[in-house]
Each structure stands twice: as structure tokens, then as C-alpha cells.
N, C-alpha and C positions, 0 to 999 in steps of 0.2 A: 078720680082717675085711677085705676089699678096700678097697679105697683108693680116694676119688672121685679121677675124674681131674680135674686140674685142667689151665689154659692156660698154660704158663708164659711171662714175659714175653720180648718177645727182643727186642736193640737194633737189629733188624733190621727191626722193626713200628715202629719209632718215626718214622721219616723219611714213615709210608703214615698215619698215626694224624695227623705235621704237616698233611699236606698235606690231610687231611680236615677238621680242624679249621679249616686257613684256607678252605679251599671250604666250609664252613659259617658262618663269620664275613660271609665276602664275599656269602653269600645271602641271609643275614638282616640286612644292613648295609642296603638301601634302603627297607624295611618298618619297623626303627629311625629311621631319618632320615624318613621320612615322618610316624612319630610325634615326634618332635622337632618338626619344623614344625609340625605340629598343636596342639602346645601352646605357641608363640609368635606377636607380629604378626607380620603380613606384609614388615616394615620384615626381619624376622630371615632372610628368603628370599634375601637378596640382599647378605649381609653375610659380611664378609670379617676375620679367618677364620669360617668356616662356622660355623655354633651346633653342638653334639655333645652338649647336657645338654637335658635337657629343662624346658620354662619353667613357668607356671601360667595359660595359658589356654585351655586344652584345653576344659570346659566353657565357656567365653565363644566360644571359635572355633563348637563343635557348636552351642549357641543359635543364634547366627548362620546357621548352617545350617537350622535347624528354621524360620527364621526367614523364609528366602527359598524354601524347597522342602518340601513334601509327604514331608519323609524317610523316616518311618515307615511312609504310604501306600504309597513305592514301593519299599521293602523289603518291605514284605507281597507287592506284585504282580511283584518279582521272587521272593520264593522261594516263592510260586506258581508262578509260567511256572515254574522251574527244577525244582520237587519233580515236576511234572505231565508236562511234559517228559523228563526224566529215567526217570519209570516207564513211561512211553509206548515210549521209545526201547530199554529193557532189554526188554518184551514181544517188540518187534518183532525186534529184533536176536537173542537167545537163539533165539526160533522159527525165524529163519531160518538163524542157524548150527547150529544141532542136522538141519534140512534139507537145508541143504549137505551137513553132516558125515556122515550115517548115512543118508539117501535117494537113491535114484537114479531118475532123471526125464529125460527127453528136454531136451537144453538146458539142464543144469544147470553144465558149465563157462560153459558162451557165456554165460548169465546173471549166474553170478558174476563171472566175468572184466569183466561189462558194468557191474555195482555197484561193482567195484577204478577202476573206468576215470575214475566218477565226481569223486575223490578229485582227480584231479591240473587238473580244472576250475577256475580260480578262483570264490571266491561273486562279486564284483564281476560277474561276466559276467551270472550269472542275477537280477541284482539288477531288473530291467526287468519281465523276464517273469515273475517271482513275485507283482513289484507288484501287475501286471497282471491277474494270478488269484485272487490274494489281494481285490483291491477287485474284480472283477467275481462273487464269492463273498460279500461283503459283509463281510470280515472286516476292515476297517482298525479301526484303533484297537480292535480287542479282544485279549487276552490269546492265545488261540487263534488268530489271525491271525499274533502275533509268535512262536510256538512251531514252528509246523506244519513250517517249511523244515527244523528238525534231526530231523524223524522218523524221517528214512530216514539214517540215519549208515553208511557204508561201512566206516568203524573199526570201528565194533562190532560188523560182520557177521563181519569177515575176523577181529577177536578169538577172538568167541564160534564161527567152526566151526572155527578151527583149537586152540583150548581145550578142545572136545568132542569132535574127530579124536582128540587124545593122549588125553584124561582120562576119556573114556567107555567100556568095550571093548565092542566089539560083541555078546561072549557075554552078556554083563549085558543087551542089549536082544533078542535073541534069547530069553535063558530070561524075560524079563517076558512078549513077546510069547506063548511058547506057553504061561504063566498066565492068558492072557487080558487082556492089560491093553492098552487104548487107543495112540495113539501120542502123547494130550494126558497121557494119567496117567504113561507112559513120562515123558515131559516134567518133571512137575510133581514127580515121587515119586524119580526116578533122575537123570536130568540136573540139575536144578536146585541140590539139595544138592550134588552134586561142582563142579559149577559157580560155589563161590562169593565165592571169590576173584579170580575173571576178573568177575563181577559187581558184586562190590563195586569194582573196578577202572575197569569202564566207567560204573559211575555215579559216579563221582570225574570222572572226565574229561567228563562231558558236562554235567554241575551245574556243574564250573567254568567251561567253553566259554560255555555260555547264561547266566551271571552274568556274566560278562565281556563279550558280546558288546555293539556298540553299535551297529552300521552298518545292521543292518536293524529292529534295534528302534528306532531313531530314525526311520526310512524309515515305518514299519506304524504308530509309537503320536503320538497328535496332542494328546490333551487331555492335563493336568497329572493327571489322574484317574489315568488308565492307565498313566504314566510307569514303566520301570523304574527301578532305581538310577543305570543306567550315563549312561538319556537325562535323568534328575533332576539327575544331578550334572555333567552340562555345559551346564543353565541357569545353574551358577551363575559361569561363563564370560564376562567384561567384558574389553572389548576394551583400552577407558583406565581403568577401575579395578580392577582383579582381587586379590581379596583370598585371597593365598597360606596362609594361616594357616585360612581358611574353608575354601577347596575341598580342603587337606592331610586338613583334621579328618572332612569329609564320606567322604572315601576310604578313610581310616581306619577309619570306624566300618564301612563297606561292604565292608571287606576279611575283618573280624574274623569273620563266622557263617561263611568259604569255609576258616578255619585250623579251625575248632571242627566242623564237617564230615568235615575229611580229621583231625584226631586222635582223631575218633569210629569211623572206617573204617580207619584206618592200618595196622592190622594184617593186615585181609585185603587190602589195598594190598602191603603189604611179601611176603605171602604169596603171591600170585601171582605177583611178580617173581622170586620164589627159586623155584618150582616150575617155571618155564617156565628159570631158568637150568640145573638140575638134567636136567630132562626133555633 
């Protein structure tokens, strides 16, 4: 009977095994200490040596949060904007990298080259002239007002065509085409399954990006209604009384649905990473 093969160990992995383990120790060390805080007062923020165990006020910290802000309101309204966002930005981006990748068009370097170009803009610059469009549109303080600027993501294009360049072969769209099939059913039936690891990858990235973001969600959203997380959780921001144990606990709970996201998707995460090292 053949013999599974197995990995044998070698003292030679072990110094590459250390040093992953401490690069993982040290990742997860500020998201531990964040939850530390979170379950102590605020008196424990600023005490020497550092707290390292965790206390029992965790649900009295979160009360207090419930307590001053609309939490659960604008957790709803961000993983809204984020979910909505999110598949917005995956339609658009796949469409247009699978057009980059496999169409040819008058102007279609100078185009793409013009959406890379984007990238190296700061947001703070267009932070004016968004306003500007956004409230002469009428869209302040709505959900779709604070969403709209990540539509058009530059990342995702230059992902998605050059994930479709490698992973598509042209033969495969050629012999759809002379079956008769569309260039949207092309799309939907042949690129999109091989595609979906680079997909599940870009929606990693851009649910994290707009869950995190604050600068222009705080600029777009005005009532406590519309708050997301990020503009929720820096009312709770005092200038002479700031209560480190409340706003630790609030961050905490706002962190936890962005870990339970990416170990829902991890896989085709990790999967893309290794197919594009391979490739």
C-alpha cells in the first residue's frame, strides 16, 4: 500500500514557525488590550503597571454606551452603507475588469491608466467638491450620500482585470461566444465563478475600508438617526471627561461583526493570495 506522505519536521522551520508566532502574538496583542479596557473603569487606562487581565465591567462599560448613543441604530446603518456598498462596488469593478481584460476599444489604456491615476490623489483633496455635489443632489445626511464616493474604486478595477487577464483564457470566451452566449452571460456563467476568490477578496477590502471610514461619513451624516458606527462612536468623545472604559467597550463591540466577516470569507481570502503567488 503506498505510504501517505507526510511533512517531516525540521529544526530548520522552527526559528520561521518563531517568528510567525510572535508576528501573531504582536497582531492580536492591541485588540486583547482593547478588550481589557473594555471590561475595566476608566481609572485602569492610565494605570501603571498596565492592567493585562481582564476585569468585570464589560457589560456596565457597553450599558453606558447604549446609554449615550444609538449603538444598535448605527450598527444597523453601517452594515447597510457597507453590505450595499460593497455589492455595488463588486458589480462595477468585475464589469469593468473583465472589459479592460478581454475587450478592445479605442482608448482603453488611456482610460485605465486614467482610473490607476486616481489612486495616488489624496481623499482630503476632494473632500470639498464631493460636498459640494453630494448637497447640491440633495443627498446629505442620507445613507446613499455617505456611500456613493467608494463606487468607483481603482483597487478593484486593477484587481479584477488583471485576476481575469491570468484566470480567464481567452479560448473559453471565444468558444462561449460562437455557442451564442451574450457578453453579460459570458460574465455571469464563466467569469464570475473563476473569479471568486479575487472577489471574495475585494469585498473583504472594501466592507472593511467603509466600516472604518470616518472623514467623510462625519462630513455627509448630521442627525443621530443616520450616524454610522465610526461618526456614533466619536460622540462619545469629552474633552474634560472621557470615559476610557466606555468608548474601549463601544469599539470593541464595533470591531467584532469585521473578525466574524473576514472568518466567514477567509478561505477564499487566503485562496486568492496563494493563486496569484503561484501564478
Amino acid at each position: 500500500m503506498p505510504k501517505a506522505n507526510k511533512k517531516k519536521f525540521s529544526m530548520k522551520s522552527v526559528p520561521i514557525y518563531a517568528v510567525l508566532i510572535l508576528a501573531s502574538l504582536l497582531s492580536l496583542f492591541p485588540f486583547y488590550w482593547m478588550f481589557v479596557m473594555a471590561t475595566r473603569p476608566s481609572e485602569a487606562y492610565n494605570s501603571i503597571p498596565p492592567a493585562m487581565i481582564p476585569g468585570t465591567k464589560l457589560v456596565e462599560n457597553f450599558q453606558n454606551v447604549l446609554d449615550q448613543i444609538p449603538f444598535f441604530q448605527a450598527m444597523w446603518n453601517t452594515f447597510l452603507l457597507c453590505t450595499i456598498t460593497t455589492l455595488l462596488v463588486l458589480l462595477i469593478s468585475t464589469l469593468a475588469g473583465f472589459a479592460f481584460a478581454k475587450f478592445h476599444f479605442p482608448g482603453k489604456n488611456v482610460l485605465f491608466v486614467s482610473i490607476l491615476l486616481t489612486m495616488v490623489i489624496p481623499p482630503q483633496l476632494g473632500l470639498i467638491p464631493q460636498y459640494y455635489l453630494v448637497s447640491e443632489l440633495g443627498w446629505l445626511d442620507t445613507l446613499f450620500g455617505a456611500g456613493i464616493v467608494y463606487l468607483l474604486n481603482p483597487l478593484g478595477i486593477f484587481l479584477m482585470r488583471q485576476y481575469v487577464s491570468q484566470s480567464v483564457p481567452d479560448e473559453l470566451i471565444e468558444a462561449a461566444k460562437l455557442d451564442g452566449c451574450s457578453n453579460f452571460r459570458i460574465y455571469r456563467s464563466i467569469v464570475l465563478p473563476i473569479i471568486k476568490p479575487a472577489f471574495a477578496t475585494l469585498g473583504i477590502i472594501v466592507f472593511t475600508l467603509v466600516w472604518g471610514e470616518f472623514l467623510w461619513q462625519f462630513t455627509v451624516l448630521r442627525s443621530p438617526e443616520s450616524y454610522t458606527l465610526q461618526v456614533a462612536l466619536a460622540s462619545l468623545n469629552e474633552s474634560y471627561n472621557m470615559d476610557f472604559g466606555m468608548v474601549l467597550s463601544g469599539v470593541f463591540w464595533a470591531t467584532v461583526p469585521l473578525i466574524i466577516i473576514f472568518l466567514m470569507f477567509n478561505k477564499l481570502f487566503i485562496s486568492s493570495i496563494t493563486e496569484g503567488s503561484v501564478k
